[in-house]
C-alpha positions in Angstrom: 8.2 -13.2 12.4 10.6 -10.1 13.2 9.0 -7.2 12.0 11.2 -4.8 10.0 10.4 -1.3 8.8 12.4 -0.7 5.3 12.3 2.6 3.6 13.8 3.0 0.2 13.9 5.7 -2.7 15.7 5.7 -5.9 17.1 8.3 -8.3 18.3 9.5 -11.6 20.3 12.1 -13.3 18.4 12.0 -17.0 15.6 9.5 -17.8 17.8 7.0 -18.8 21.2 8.2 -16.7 22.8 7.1 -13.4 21.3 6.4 -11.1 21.3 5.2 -7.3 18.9 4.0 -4.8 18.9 3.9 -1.2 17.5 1.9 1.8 16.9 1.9 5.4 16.7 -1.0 6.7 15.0 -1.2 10.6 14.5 -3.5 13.3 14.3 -2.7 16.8 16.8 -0.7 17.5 19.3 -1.7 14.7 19.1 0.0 11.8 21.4 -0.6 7.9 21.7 1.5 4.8 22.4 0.1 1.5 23.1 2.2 -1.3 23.8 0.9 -5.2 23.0 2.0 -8.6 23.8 2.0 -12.4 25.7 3.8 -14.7 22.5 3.6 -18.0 19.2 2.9 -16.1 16.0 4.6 -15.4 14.2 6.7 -12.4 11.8 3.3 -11.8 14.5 0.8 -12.2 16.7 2.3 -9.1 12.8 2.7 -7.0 12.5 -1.3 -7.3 16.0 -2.0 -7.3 15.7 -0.2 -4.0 12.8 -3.1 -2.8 14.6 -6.0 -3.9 17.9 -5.0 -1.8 16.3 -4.1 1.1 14.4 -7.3 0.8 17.1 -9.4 -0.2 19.2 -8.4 2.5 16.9 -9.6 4.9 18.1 -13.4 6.1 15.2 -15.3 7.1 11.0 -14.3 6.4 10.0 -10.8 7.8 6.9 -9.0 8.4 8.0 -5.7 6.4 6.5 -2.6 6.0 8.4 -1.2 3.3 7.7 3.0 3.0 8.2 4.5 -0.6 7.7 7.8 -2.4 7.0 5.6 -5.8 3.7 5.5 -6.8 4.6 3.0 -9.9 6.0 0.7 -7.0 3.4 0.9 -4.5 0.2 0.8 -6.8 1.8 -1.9 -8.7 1.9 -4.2 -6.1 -1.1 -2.9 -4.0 -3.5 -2.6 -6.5 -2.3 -5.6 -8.0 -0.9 -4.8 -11.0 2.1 -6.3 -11.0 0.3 -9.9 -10.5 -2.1 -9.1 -13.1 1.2 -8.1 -15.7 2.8 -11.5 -15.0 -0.7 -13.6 -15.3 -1.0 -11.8 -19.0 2.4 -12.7 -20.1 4.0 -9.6 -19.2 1.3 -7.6 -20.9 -0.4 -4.7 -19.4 -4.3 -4.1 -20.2 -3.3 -1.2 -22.2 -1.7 -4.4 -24.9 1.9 -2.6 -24.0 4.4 -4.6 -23.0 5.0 -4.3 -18.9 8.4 -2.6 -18.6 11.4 -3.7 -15.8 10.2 -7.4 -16.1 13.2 -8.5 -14.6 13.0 -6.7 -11.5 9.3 -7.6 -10.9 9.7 -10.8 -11.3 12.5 -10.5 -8.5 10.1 -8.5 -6.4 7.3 -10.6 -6.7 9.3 -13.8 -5.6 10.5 -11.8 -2.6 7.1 -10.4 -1.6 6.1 -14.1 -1.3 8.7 -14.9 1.2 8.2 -11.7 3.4 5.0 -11.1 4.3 5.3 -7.1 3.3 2.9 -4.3 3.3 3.5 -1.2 1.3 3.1 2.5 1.9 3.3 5.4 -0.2 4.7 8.5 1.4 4.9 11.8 0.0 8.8 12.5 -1.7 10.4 15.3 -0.3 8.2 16.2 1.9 10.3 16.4 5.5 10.1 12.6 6.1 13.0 12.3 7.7 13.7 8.5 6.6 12.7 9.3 3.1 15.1 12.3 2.9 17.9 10.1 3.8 17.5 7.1 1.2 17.1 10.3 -1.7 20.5 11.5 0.0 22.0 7.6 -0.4 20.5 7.6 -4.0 21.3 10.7 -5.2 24.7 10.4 -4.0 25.4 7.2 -5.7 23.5 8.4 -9.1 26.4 11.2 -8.8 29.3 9.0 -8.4 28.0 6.9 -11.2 27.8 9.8 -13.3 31.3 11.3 -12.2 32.3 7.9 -13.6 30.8 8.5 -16.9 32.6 11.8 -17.6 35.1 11.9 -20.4 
């Protein structure tokens, strides 16, 4: 398997806004950036959205390391949460519904064809890789919101 290193972080101006999301996308010594986003979406929609590009623009199984600054991403899927949501019907063990089920079901089916291992690194902190997808997102949450201007 080709191993990739993927780095992603998403963004959003207002907690519902625009948003964006950003990815780095490595392998030897190619590397891609994907950007996108949403006009009306949240902070932890554009961090998963961020996954399931980076992940979906890879075109045959990988060995990923995927490097995040999301905690709700990375403990969902590390700790297991995520699995445990969708075994209870979406529920969480709070009784609350699970939120973004859409986009974990995408994840989870994608996680199954990569093998992928997740890593939490601190946000803004200097990382240089991490800086960059927040400068992809961020930029893209802006032209989203420049778009919603009247």
């Amino acid at each position: 398997m080709k191993e990739v290193l993927m780095y992603t972080d998403g963004a959003c101006s207002g907690n519902p806004g625009p948003g964006g999301y950003g990815v780095i996308l490595k392998y030897g010594k190619a590397e891609k950036e994907l950007s996108g986003g949403n006009a009306a979406t949240t902070n932890n929609r554009m961090e998963l959205s961020a996954v399931i590009a980076g992940l979906s623009a890879l075109k045959e199984p990988c060995k990923v390391t995927v490097y995040s600054d999301s905690k709700y991403v990375v403990d969902a899927i590390t700790l297991g949460w995520a699995e445990n949501w969708k075994k209870c019907g979406w529920i969480k063990s709070n009784k609350e519904p699970a939120l973004n089920v859409d986009l974990w079901e995408k994840l989870l089916t994608l996680i199954n064809i990569h093998k992928v291992t997740f890593v939490w690194v601190k946000g803004h902190a200097g990382h240089p890789e991490n800086e960059r997808c927040d400068a992809l997102a961020v930029a893209k949450s802006k032209s989203y919101a420049a778009h919603n201007v009247l």
